[in-house]
C-alpha positions as CSV (number, residue, x, y, z in Angstrom):
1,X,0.0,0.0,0.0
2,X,3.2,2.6,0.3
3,X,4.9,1.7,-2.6
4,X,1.4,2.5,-4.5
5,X,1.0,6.2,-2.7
6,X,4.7,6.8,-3.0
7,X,4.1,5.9,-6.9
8,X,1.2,7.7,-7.1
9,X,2.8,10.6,-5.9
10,X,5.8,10.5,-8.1
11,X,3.6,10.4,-11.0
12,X,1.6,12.8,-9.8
13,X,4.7,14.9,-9.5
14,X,5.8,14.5,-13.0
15,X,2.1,15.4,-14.6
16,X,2.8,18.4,-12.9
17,X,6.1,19.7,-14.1
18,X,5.1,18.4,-17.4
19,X,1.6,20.1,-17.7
20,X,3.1,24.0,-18.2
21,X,5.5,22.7,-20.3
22,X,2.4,21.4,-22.8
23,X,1.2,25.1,-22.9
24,X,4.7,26.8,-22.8
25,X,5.9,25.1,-25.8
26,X,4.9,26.9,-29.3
27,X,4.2,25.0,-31.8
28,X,6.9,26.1,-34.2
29,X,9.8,25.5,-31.6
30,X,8.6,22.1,-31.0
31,X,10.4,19.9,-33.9
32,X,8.4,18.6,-36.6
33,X,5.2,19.0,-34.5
34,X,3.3,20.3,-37.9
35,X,4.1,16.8,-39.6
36,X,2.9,14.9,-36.5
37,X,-0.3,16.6,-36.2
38,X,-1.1,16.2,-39.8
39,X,-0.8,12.4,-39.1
40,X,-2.7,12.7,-36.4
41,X,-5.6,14.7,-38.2
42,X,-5.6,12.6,-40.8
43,X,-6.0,9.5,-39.2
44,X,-8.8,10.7,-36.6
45,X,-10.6,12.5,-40.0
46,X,-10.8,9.8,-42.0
47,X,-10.3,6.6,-39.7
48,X,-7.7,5.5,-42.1
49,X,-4.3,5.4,-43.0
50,X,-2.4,8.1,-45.3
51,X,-2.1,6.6,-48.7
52,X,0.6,7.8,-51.5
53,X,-1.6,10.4,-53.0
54,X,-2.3,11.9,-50.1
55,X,0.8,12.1,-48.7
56,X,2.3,13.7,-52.3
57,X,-0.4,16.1,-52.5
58,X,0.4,17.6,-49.1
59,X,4.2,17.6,-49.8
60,X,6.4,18.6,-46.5
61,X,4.0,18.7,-44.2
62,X,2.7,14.8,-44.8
63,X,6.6,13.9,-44.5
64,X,5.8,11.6,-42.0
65,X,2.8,9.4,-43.5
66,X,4.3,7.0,-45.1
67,X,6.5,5.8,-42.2
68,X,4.8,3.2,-39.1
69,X,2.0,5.8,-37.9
70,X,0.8,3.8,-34.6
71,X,2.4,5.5,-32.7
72,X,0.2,8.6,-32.9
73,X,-2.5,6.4,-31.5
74,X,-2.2,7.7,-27.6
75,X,-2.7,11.2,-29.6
76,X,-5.2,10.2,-31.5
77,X,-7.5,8.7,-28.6
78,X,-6.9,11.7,-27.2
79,X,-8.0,14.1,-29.9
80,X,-11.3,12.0,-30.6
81,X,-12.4,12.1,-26.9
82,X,-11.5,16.0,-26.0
83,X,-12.0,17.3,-29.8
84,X,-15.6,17.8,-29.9
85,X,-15.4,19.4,-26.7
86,X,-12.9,22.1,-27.0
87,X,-12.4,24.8,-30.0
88,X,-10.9,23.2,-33.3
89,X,-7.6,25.6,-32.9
90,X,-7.1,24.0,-29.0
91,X,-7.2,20.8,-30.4
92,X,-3.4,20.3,-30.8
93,X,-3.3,20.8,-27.3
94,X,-5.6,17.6,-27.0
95,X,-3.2,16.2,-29.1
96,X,-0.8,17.1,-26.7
97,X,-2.1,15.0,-23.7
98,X,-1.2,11.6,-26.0
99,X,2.6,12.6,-25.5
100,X,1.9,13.3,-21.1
101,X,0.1,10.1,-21.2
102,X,3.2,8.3,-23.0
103,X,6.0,10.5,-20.8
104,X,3.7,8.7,-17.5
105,X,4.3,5.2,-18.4
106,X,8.3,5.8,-18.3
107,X,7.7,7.3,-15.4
108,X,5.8,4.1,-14.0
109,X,8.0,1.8,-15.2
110,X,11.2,3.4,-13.5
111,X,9.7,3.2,-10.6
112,X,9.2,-0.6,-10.7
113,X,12.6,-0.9,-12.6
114,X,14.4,0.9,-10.0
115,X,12.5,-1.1,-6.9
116,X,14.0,-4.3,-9.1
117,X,17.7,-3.0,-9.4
118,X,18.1,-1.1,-6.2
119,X,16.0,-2.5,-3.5
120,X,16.5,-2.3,-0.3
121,X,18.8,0.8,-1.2
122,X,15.6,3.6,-1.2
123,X,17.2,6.5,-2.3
124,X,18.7,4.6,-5.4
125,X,15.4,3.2,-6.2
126,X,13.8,6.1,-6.1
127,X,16.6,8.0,-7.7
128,X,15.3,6.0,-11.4
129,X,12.4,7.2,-11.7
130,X,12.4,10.9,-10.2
131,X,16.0,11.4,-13.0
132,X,13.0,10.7,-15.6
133,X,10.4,12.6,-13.9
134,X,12.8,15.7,-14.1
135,X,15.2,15.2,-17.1
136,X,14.6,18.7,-18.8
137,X,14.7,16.8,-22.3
138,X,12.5,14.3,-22.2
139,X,10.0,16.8,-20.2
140,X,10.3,18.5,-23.5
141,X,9.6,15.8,-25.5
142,X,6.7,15.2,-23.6
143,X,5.1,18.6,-23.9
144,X,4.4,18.1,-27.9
145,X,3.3,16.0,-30.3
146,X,5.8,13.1,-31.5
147,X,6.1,9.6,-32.0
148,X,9.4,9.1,-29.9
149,X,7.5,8.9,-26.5
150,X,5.4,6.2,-27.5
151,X,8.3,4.6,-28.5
152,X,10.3,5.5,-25.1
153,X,7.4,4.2,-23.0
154,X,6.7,0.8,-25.3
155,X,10.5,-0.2,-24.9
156,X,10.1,0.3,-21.2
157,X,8.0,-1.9,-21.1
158,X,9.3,-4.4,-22.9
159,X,12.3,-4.2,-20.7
160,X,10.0,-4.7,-17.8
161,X,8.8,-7.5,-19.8
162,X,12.2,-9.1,-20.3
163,X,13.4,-9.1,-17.1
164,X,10.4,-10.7,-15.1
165,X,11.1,-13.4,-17.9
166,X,14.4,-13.9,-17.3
167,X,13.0,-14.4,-13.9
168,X,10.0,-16.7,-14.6
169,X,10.5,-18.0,-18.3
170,X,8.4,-17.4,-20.8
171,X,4.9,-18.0,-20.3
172,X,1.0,-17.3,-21.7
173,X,0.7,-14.1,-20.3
174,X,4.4,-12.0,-21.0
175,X,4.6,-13.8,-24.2
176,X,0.8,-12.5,-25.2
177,X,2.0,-8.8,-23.6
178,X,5.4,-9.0,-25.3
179,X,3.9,-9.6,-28.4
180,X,1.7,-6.9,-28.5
181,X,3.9,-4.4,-27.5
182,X,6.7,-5.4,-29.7
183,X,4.2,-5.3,-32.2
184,X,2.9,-2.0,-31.2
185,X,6.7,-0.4,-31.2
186,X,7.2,-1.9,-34.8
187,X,4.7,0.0,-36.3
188,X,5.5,3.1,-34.0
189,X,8.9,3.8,-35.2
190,X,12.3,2.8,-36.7
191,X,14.3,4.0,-33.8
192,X,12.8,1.5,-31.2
193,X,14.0,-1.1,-32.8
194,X,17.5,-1.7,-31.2
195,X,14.6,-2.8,-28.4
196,X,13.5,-5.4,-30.7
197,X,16.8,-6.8,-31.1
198,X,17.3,-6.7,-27.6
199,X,14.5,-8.8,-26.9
200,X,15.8,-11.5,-29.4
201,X,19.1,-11.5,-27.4
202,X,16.8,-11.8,-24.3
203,X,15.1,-14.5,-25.7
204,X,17.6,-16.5,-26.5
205,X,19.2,-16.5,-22.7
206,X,15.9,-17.1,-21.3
207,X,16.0,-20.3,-23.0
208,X,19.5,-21.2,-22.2
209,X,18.2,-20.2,-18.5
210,X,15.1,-22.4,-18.7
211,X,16.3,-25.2,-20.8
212,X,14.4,-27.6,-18.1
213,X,11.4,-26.5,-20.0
214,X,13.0,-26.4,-23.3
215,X,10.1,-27.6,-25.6
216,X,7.4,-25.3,-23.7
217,X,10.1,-22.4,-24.8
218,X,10.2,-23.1,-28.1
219,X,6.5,-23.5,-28.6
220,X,6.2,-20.1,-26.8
221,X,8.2,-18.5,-28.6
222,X,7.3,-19.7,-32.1
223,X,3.7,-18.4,-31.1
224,X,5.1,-14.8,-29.9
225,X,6.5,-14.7,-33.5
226,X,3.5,-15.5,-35.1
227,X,1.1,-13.2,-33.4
228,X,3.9,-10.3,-34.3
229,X,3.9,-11.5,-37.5
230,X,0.2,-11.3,-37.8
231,X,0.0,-7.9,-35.7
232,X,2.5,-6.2,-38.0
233,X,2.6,-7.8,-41.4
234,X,-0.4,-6.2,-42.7
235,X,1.3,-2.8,-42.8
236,X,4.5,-4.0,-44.4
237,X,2.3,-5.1,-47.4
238,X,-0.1,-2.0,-47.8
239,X,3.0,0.1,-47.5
240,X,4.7,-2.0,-50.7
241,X,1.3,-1.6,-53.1
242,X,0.8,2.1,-51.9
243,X,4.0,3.4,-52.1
244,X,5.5,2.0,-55.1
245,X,7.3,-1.0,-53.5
246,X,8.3,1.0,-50.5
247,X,7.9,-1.3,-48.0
248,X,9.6,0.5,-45.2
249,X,8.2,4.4,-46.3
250,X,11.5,5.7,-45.9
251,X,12.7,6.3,-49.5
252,X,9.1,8.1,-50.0
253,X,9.5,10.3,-46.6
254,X,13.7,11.0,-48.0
255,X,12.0,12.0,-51.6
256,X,9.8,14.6,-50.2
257,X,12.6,16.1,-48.0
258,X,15.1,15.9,-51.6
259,X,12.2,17.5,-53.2
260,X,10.9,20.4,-50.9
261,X,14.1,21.3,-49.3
262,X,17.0,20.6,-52.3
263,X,18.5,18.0,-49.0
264,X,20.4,15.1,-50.1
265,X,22.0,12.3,-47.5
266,X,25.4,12.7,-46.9
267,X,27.4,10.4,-44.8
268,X,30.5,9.7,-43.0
269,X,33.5,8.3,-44.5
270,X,33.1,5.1,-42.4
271,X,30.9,4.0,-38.7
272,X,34.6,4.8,-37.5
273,X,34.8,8.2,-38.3
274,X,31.2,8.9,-36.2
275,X,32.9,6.7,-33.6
276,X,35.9,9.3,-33.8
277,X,34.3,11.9,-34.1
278,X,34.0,15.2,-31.3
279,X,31.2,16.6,-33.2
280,X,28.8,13.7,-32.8
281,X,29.2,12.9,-29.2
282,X,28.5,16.2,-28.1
283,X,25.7,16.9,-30.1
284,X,24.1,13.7,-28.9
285,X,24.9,14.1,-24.9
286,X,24.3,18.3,-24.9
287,X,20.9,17.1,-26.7
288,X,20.0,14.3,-24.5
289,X,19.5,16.1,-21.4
290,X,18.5,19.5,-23.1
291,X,18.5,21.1,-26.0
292,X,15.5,22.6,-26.9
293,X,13.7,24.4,-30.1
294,X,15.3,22.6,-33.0
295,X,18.5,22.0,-31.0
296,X,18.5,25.9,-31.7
297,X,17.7,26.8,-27.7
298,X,20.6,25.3,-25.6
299,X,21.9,25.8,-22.3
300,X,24.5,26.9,-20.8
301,X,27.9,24.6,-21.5
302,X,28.3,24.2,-17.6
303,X,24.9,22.3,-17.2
304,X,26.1,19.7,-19.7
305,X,29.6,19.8,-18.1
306,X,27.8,19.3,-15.2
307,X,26.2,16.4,-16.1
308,X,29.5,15.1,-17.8
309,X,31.2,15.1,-14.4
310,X,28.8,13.4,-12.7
311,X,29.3,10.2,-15.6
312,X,32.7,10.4,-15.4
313,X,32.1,10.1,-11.8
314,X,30.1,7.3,-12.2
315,X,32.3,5.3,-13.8
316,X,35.2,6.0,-11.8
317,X,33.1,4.6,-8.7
318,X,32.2,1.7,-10.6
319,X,36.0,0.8,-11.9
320,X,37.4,1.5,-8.6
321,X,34.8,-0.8,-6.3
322,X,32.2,-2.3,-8.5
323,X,28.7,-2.7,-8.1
324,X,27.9,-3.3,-4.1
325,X,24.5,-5.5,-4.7
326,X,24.7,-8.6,-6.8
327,X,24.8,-8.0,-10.4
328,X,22.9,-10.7,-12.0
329,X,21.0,-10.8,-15.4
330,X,18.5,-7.9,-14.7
331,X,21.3,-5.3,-15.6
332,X,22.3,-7.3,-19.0
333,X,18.4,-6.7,-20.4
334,X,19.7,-2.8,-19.8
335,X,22.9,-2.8,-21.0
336,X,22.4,-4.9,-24.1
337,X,19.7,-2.8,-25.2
338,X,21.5,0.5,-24.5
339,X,24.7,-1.1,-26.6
340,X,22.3,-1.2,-29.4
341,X,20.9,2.3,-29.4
342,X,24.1,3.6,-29.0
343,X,25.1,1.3,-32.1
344,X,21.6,2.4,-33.7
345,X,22.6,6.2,-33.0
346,X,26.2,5.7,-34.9
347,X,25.1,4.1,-38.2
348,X,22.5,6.3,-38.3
349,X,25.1,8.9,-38.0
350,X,27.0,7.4,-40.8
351,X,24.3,7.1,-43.2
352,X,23.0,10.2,-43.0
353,X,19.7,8.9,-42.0
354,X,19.8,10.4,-39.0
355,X,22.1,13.1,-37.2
356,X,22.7,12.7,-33.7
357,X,19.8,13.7,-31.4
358,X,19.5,13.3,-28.0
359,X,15.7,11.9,-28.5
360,X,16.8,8.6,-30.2
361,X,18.4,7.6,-27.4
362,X,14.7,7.3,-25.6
363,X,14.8,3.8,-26.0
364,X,17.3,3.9,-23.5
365,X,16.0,6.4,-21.1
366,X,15.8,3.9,-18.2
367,X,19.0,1.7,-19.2
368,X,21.5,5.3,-18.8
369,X,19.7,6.6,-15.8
370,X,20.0,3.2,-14.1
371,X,23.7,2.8,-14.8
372,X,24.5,6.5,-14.2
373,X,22.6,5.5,-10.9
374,X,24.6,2.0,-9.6
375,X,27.9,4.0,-10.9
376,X,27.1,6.5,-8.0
377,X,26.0,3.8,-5.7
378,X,29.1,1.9,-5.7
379,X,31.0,4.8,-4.0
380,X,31.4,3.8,-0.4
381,X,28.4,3.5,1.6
382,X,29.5,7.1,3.1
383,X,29.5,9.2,-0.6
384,X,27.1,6.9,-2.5
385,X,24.0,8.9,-0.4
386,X,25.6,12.2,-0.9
387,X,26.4,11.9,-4.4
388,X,22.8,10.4,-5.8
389,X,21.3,12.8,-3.6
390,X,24.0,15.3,-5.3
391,X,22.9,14.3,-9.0
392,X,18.9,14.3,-8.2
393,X,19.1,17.4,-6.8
394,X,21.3,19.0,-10.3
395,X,18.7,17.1,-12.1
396,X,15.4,19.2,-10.4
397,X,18.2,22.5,-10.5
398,X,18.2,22.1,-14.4
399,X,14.7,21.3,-14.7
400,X,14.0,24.6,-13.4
401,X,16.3,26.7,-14.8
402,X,15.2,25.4,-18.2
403,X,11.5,26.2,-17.5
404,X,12.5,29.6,-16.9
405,X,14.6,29.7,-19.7
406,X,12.1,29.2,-22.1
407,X,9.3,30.8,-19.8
408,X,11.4,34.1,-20.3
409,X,12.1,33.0,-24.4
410,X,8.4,31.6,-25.5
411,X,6.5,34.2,-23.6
């Protein structure tokens, strides 16, 4: 009964700090939110999918149809139930709500991710979830319309997923749940799918693990692979018949940019030379805890420094005396899948895909504040208090200077 009032609260807590965000954020600062509302309005108009002529005719601002649109549907709920209610020029706002919902269920999960990792250490399980709460960037992700929360909450879950399984095997019920929501994520977007590769890893141990039980595995997981098959097949298809054998929607989306904007992809030399390369890391770190607008409204360098001392402290703790609770396969689910978003961020990088943004590292949210968490915590039993109580505290600092930062800008 605590744990659900201390949840409650913290959730409570971050619907708060995220609510004047929702209304503080204009909609041409918030990155590519015209794109994602067409989407959205076009799906809740016509109770259907964009097709190719629609998306031409539109041009730019139907970028986005061609590519996996499930994961408007939080927004799109939203939008049908509030719409009718509210003034038609408030309805982006509605909209809006989709992305808070989304931003919650991170928030959730943390919290029952960070009980998992940290128990009976309190302050470093609660630590997980209130760094998400108040991480200035994904607060800012949360306040507009996008497809990258939905994404962000359905790999959460799916981590939560994976590690009761590891626990338990696979049975009926995670395999049904996993299923959908790696469904779900497939047909949300591109960048959540380092997840889905971590889950295949996953999956693999968890039958290694439970090789008592090998045949009920097997069967199990043939099933979870049919039902995703079934759940997400359908879209593959329509995409190849109404975009021209563009079964992905990417070449369609990269046409339109070509087209409208005179953009062509231009990548690195090699995945080496991103790996090497000063540019890229800062860009992605600086704009996964906060840089705002169109990575046009940053803050000031010794926030991210900041931030950069407290990793490098991390890891120091965890060279110098390792983790202090057991480490056992819980914290592999994390760090596999943040290997592969990382790996995910670099060829992107190099292909020109993608640049390096803070955002697709969402997958990841819980995997890097968990890690940046049991590096603290494996300072002495002295310092480990002080210094997650030191990096929460920086956390709610920056949270506030940033809202008002763009209070003072947006207003």
């Amino acid at each position: 009964m605590k744990s659900i009032k201390e949840l409650f609260l913290i959730v409570l807590l971050a619907l708060l700090i995220r609510i004047p965000w929702m209304f503080l954020v204009p909609y041409v600062e918030a990155p590519d939110e015209n794109t994602h509302f067409w989407v959205i309005q076009f799906i809740a108009n016509n109770f259907r999918l964009p097709d190719y002529h629609a998306v031409i005719s539109v041009g730019p601002e139907a970028v986005y149809g061609s590519i996996p649109q499930l994961g408007y549907l939080p927004h799109i709920l939203f939008l049908k139930a509030i719409g009718s209610f509210i003034a038609a020029n408030k309805w982006l706002y509605a909209a809006r709500l989709g992305s808070i919902a989304m931003g919650l269920i991170v928030v959730v999960v943390a919290y029952y991710i960070g009980q998992l990792l940290f128990a009976p250490n309190r302050i470093a399980a609660l630590a997980l979830p209130l760094m998400v709460t108040f991480h200035p960037q994904f607060v800012f992700v949360n306040s507009y319309i996008n497809n990258d929360v939905t994404t962000a909450a359905l790999s959460s879950v799916i981590l939560l997923l994976l590690i009761n399984v590891l626990k338990t095997g696979l049975n009926r019920a995670n395999m049904v749940c996993l299923s959908i929501c790696c469904s779900w994520l497939m047909l949300s977007k591109y960048s959540g799918y380092c997840v889905l590769a971590t889950t295949f890893l996953i999956l693999l141990l968890v039958i290694y693990l439970h090789r008592s039980k090998l045949k009920e595995q097997f069967i199990l997981l043939a099933c979870m692979a049919l039902i995703i098959l079934f759940l997400t097949s359908w879209w593959f298809v329509r995409n190849y018949f109404q975009f021209g054998g563009d079964i992905t929607g990417v070449k369609t989306m990269h046409n339109i940019w070509t087209l409208t904007y005179h953009r062509y992809l231009q990548n690195f030399a090699s995945p080496i030379g991103v790996v090497f390369s000063s540019r890229f890391w800062r860009m992605l770190f600086f704009s996964f805890w906060g840089w705002f607008g169109y990575m046009t409204r940053n803050l000031p360098r010794l926030i991210y420094y900041g931030y950069l001392a407290f990793v490098i402290l991390a890891c120091l703790c965890f060279a110098r005396r390792g983790l202090k609770y057991r480490t056992n396969w819980q914290w592999l689910v994390l760090i596999i899948c943040f290997a592969i978003n990382l790996a995910v961020c670099i060829y992107g990088t190099y292909t020109g895909v993608a640049g390096p943004q803070g955002r697709y590292l969402f997958p990841s949210e819980i995997p890097i504040m968990a890690m940046l968490i049991a590096g603290l915590n494996s300072a002495s039993t002295k310092w480990s208090k002080y210094l997650l109580v030191s990096l929460i505290a920086f956390n709610v600092f920056v949270y506030f200077y940033s809202s008002f930062y763009l209070f003072k800008l947006y207003s």
